[in-house]
C-alpha positions in Angstrom: 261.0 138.0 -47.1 261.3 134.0 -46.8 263.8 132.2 -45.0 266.9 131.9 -47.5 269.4 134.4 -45.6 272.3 132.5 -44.6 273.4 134.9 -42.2 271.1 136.0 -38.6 271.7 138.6 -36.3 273.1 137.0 -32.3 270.9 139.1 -29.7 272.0 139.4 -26.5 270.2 140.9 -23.6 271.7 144.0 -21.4 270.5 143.2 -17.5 272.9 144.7 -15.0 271.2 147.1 -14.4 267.8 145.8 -16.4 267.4 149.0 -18.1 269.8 151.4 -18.8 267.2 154.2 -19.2 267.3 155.4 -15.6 263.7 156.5 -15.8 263.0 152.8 -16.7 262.1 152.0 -13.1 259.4 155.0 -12.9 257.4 153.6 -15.9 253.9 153.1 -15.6 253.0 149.2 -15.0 257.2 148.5 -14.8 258.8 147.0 -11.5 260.3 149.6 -9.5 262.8 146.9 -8.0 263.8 145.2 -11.4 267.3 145.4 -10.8 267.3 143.6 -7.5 264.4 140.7 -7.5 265.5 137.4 -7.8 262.0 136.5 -8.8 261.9 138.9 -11.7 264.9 138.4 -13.0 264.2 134.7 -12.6 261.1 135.5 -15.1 263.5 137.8 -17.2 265.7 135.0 -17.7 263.4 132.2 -18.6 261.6 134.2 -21.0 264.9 135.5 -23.0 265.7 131.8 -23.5 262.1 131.1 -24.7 263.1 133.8 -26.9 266.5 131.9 -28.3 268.8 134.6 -27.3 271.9 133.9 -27.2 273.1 135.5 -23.8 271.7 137.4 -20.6 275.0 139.8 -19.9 275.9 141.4 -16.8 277.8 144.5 -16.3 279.4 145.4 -13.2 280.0 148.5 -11.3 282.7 148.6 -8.7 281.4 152.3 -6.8 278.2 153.6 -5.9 279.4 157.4 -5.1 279.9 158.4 -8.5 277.7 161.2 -8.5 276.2 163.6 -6.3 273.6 161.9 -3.6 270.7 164.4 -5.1 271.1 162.7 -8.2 272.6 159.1 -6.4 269.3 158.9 -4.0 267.1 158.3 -8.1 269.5 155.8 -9.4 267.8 152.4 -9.9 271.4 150.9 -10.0 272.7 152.0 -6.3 271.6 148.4 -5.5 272.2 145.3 -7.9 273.2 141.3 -7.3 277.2 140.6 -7.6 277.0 139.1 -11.4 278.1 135.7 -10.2 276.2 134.9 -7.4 272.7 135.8 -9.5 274.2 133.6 -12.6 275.2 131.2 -10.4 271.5 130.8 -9.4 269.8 131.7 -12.6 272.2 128.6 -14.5 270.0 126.4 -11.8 266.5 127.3 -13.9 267.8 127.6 -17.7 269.2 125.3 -20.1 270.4 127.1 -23.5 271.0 130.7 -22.7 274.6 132.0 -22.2 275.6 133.7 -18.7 278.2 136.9 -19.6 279.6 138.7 -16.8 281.7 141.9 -16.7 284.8 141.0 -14.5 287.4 143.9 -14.1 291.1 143.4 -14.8 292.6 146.5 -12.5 290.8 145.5 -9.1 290.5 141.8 -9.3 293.3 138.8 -9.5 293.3 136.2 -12.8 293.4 133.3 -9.9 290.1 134.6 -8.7 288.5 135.6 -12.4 289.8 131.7 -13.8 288.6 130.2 -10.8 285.0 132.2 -10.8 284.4 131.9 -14.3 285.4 128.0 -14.7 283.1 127.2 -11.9 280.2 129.3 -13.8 281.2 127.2 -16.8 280.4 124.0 -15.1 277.7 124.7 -13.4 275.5 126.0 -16.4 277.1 123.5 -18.9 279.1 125.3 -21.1 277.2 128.9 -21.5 280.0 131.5 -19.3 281.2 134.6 -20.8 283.5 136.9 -19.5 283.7 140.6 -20.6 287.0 141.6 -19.7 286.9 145.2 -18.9 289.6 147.3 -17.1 287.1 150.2 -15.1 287.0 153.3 -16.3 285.0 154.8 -12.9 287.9 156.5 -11.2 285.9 156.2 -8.0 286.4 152.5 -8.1 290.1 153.2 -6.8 289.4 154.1 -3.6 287.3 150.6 -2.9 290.2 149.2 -3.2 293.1 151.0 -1.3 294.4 153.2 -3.9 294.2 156.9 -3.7 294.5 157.4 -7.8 292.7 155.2 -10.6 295.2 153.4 -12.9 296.5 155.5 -15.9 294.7 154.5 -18.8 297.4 152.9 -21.2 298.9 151.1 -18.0 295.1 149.4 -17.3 295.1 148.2 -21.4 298.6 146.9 -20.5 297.8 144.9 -17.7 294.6 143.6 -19.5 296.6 142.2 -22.0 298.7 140.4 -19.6 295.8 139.3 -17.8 294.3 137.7 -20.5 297.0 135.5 -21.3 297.5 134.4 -17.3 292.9 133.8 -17.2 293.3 131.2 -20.0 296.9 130.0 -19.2 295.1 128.8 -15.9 292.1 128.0 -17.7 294.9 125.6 -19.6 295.8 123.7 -16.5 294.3 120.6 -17.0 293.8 118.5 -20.6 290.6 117.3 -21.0 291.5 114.1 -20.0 293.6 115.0 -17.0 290.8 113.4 -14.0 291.2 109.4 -14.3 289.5 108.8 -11.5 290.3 105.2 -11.0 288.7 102.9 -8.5 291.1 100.2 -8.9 294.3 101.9 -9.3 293.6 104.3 -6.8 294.7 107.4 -9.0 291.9 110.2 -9.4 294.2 112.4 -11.8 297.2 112.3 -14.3 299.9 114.1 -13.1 301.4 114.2 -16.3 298.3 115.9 -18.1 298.7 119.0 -15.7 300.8 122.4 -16.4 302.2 124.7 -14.0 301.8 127.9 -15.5 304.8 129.6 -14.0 303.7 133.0 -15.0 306.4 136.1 -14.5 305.3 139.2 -16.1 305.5 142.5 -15.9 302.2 143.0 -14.3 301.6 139.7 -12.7 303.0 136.5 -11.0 301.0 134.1 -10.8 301.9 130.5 -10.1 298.9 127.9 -11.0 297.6 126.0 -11.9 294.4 126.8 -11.4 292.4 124.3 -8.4 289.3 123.3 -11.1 289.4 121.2 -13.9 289.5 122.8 -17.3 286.4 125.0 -18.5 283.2 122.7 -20.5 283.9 125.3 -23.5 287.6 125.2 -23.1 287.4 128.4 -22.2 284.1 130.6 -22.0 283.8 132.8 -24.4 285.5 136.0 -24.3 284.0 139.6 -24.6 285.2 142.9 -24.6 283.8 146.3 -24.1 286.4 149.1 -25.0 286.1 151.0 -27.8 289.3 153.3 -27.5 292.5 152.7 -29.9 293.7 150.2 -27.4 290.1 148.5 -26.6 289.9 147.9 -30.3 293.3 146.1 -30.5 293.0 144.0 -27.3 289.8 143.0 -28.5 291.4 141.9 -32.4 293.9 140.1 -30.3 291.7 138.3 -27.7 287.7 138.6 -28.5 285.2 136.8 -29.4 282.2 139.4 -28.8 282.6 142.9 -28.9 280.3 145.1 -26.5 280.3 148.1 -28.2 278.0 151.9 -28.5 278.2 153.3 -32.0 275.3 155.7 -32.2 274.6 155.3 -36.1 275.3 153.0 -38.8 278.0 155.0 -40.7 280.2 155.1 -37.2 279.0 151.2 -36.6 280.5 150.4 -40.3 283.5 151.8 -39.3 284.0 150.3 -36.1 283.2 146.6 -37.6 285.9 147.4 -40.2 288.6 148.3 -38.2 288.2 145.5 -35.4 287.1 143.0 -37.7 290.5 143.8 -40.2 292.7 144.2 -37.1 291.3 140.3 -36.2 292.8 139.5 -39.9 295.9 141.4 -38.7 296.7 139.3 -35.6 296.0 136.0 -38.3 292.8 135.3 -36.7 289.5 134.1 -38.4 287.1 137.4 -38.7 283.9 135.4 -38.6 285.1 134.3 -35.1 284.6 138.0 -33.8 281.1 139.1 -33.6 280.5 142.5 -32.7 277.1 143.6 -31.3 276.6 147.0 -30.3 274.2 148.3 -27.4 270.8 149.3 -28.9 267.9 150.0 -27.1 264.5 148.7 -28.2 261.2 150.3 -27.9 258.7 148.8 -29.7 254.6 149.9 -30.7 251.8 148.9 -32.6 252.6 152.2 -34.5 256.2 154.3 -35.0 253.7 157.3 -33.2 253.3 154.7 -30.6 257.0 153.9 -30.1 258.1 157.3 -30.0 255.1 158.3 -27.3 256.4 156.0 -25.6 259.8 157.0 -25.6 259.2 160.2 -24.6 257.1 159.1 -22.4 260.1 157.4 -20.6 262.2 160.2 -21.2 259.7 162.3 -19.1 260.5 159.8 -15.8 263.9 161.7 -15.6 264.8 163.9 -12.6 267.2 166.7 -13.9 269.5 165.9 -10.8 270.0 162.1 -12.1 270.6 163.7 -15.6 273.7 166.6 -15.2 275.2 163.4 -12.6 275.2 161.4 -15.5 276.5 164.0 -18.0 279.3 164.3 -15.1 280.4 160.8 -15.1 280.5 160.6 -19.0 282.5 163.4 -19.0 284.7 162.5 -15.7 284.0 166.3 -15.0 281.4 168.3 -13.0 279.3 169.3 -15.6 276.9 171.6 -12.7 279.1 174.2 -12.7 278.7 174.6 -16.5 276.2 176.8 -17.7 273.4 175.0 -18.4 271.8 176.9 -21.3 275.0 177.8 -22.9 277.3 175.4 -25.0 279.8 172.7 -23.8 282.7 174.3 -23.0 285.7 173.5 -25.9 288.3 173.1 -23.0 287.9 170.4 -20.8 289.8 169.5 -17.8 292.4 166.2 -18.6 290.6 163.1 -16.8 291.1 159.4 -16.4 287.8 158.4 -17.3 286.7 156.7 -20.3 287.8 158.4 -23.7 285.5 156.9 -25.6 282.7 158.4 -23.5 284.0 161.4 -23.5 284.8 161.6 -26.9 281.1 160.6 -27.4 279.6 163.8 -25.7 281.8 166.1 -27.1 280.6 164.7 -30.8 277.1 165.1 -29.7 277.2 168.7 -28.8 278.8 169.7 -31.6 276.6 167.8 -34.5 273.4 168.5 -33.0 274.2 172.3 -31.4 273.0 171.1 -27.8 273.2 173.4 -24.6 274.7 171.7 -21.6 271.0 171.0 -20.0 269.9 169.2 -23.7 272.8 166.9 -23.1 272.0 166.5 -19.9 268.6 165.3 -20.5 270.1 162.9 -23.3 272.4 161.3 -21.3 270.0 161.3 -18.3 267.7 159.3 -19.8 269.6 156.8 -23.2 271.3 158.8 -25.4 273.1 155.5 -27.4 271.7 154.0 -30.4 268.1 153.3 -30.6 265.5 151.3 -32.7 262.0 152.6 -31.6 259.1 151.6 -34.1 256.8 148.5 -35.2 258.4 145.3 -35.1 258.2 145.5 -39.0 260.3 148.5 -39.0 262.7 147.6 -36.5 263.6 144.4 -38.2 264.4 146.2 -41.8 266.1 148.7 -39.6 268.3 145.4 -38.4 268.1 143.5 -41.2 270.6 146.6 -42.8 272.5 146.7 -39.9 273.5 143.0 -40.5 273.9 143.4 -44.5 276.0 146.1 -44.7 278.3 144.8 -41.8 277.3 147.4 -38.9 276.9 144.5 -37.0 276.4 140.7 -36.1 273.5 141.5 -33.7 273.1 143.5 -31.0 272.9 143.6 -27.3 270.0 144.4 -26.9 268.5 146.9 -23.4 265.1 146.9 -22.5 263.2 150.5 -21.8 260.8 149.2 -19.0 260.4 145.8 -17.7 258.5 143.8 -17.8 256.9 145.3 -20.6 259.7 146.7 -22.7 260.8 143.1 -22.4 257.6 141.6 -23.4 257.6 143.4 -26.7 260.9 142.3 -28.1 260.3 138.8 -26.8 256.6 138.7 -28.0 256.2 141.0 -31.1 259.9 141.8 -32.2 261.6 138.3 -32.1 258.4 136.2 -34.1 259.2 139.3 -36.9 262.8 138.7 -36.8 262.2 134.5 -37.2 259.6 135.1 -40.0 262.3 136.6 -41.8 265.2 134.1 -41.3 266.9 137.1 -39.7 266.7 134.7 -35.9 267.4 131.4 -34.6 263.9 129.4 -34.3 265.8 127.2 -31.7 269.5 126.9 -30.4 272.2 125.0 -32.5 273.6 123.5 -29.7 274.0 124.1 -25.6 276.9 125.8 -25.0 277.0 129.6 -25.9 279.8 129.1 -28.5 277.7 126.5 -30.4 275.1 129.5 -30.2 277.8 132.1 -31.4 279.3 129.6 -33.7 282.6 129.9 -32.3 285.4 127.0 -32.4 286.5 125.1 -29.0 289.8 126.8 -28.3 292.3 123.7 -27.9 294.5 123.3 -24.6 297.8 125.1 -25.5 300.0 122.8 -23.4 298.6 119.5 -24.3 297.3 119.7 -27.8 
């Protein structure tokens, strides 16, 4: 294949926590502290942008006992850098490469979200990214002083509100607003700031915000739900969707919907790009990949694995039978539907016992390309014709290793192809994403 395709897949790269295979850490030859090595991640970094991806993304998790200690004392995620403070430093050693954060809308404040993710803006030079999410881990309640997790069509709501008070702040200032004049003595224009005023349902929040306005105009804006209400905040307010089909057909169909419910609220489609989670193993051979994924598979405890089946469910899944089927009634829950819904599909189209799910969702039980670099890239290459995706966000099996591959044998396939950047366009993340500069709502 030469280089004519117009059109290349956006890779970003999945590092809080490093791997989400939680036998990644147990690998042969991988670093058992990964997830919380400023040195490593350091390298991890400044090897993606070597790469040309286009982001390193952060999730966040706002509770550590979310599962049973058994299972809690083999997590390699009990113990991860707060996503700002590690971007914060890692802006200081890249150039290019965007910095996405998860940031949660039920326990944080839009003051201190604008504020954080402005600053990150700055200091990198245009490359911040916020996932909005609104925390589906009901444990996360009771970090912050309430006895019951927010229902979940009241947390959509509030997102939604949230949103518009982030970027109102983010609007505070015009470009122009700091004068700083020797002579006159005036360092701003009063005039070119707005007071945002905001009185919602939700929120109150008066502004404006205490940093001048975003390099991007705003950083760019990401969002993770894949529910009937994730979908439609992120058609109203996306400009990346983080998402977990586990096939192409289901990936075709999620792309469709969000990208016609962009069309809906009158926005540009191409200014969405949705790129789902896929984990990449790669081998000199597909019977090298796939020993090597079961390999990694094999590094994962059964404790770790029925904990992890628990939390996708929002249920205790030990007191199930473990070689009969999923139960068909499960308890109501205010965990994440999508994840739940996820499960239940599994069990049915593949006829597992509650121990085979287990082990699934111990381990990675999302979408996965494992094969030759050559294989993986027509397996991409289809995803990107036939509009399953604009990239993918890409998680690592093992690092360094898993890392290695993809950077080393994966991407070069990828560029040979036309499929991948051969350098950045620009050096903000929306030049990399090809997104437009959102204009100032109060002074343009």
């Amino acid at each position: 294949m030469t280089e004519t395709n117009t059109k290349k897949l956006h890779l970003t790269a999945f590092m809080r926590p490093v791997s989400l295979h939680t036998g990644a850490w147990r690998y042969p030859g991988a670093y058992p502290d990964a997830n919380f090595n400023l040195q490593h991640l350091k390298s991890f970094i400044t090897k993606l942008e070597a790469a040309k991806f286009d982001a390193f993304f952060m999730a966040d998790h706002l509770a550590v006992l979310n599962m049973p200690v058994e299972a809690l004392k083999r997590s390699h995620t009990v113990t991860s850098f707060e996503p700002f403070t590690l971007l914060s430093a890692l802006s200081v050693v890249t150039e290019k490469i965007g910095l996405a954060a998860t940031a949660s809308t039920t326990y944080d404040e839009p003051y201190h979200i604008a504020r954080r993710f402005a600053s990150l803006d700055h200091l990198s030079g245009g490359r911040a990214a916020w996932n909005i999410v609104t925390t589906g881990n009901p444990e996360s309640s009771k970090n912050f002083g309430r006895d019951q997790h927010m229902e979940h069509s009241d947390r959509y709501k509030r997102a939604r509100e949230f949103y518009d008070v982030v970027t109102g702040l983010w609007d505070s200032f015009a470009d122009d607003a700091f004068i700083r004049d020797r002579e006159s003595g005036v360092y701003f224009d009063p005039d070119r700031m707005h007071v945002l005023d905001h009185q919602g349902d939700e929120l109150r929040v008066r502004g404006p915000l205490n940093i001048a306005r975003p390099i991007q105009g705003w950083p760019v804006i990401v969002q993770a739900g894949q529910s009937d209400p994730g979908r439609q905040l992120a058609a109203e307010t996306a400009e990346v969707v983080f998402c977990s089909p586990r096939d192409l057909a289901s990936a075709k169909e999620l792309y469709a919907d969000i990208k016609g419910r962009v069309v809906a609220a009158g926005r540009d489609r191409n200014h969405l790009k949705i790129l789902p989670a896929a984990l990449v193993v790669v081998g000199a051979t597909v019977e090298e990949a796939k020993a090597k994924r079961l390999e990694l598979d094999s590094y994962v405890h059964y404790d770790s694995a029925i904990a992890s089946l628990s939390v996708s469910l929002g249920v205790d899944a030990s007191k199930f039978d473990p070689d009969g089927p999923l139960p068909t009634e499960l308890p109501d829950t205010n965990a994440s539907k999508t994840s739940r819904a996820g499960v239940v599909q599994l069990s049915q189209t593949e006829g597992l016992t509650v121990r085979q799910l287990a082990q699934r969702y111990g381990g990675y039980s999302g979408l996965a390309f494992v094969g030759t670099p050559e294989t993986i890239a027509d397996e991409m290459a289809v995803w990107l014709a036939e509009e399953g995706a604009d990239g993918f966000t890409v998680t690592f099996p093992f690092l360094p290793q898993g890392l290695d591959d993809v950077t080393e044998k994966l991407v070069p396939e990828l560029q040979r192809r036309g499929l991948f950047r051969k350098d950045y366009e620009g050096s903000t993340l929306r030049e990399h994403l090809g997104l437009p500069r959102p204009p100032n709502r109060f002074f343009e």
